[in-house]
C-alpha positions, 0 to 999 in steps of 0.5 A: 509503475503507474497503477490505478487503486482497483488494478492494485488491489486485484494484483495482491487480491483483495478489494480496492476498500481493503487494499485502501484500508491497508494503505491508509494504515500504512501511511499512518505508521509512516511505512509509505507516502502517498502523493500525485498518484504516487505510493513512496515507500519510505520503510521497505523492511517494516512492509516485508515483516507485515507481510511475513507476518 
């Protein structure tokens, strides 16, 4: 579903700085890929205990 970054952020909200900062977080702890666009969520649990936390 293509989504731009401010659309995302509105959708969860929080700014598109803070949804960015998250995102950027989770790629680092490799939960998520981000390429052409495209968010690849490759740890579907780690990101549903992030969010019960």
């Amino acid at each position: 579903m293509p989504l731009t970054q401010t659309h995302l952020a509105s959708l969860i909200g929080a700014t598109r700085e803070s949804a960015n900062k998250s995102l950027r977080a989770f790629r680092q702890k490799g939960w998520i890929q981000m390429r052409q666009g495209q968010i690849l969520i490759l740890d579907p649990d780690a990101l549903r205990a992030q969010v019960s936390a």
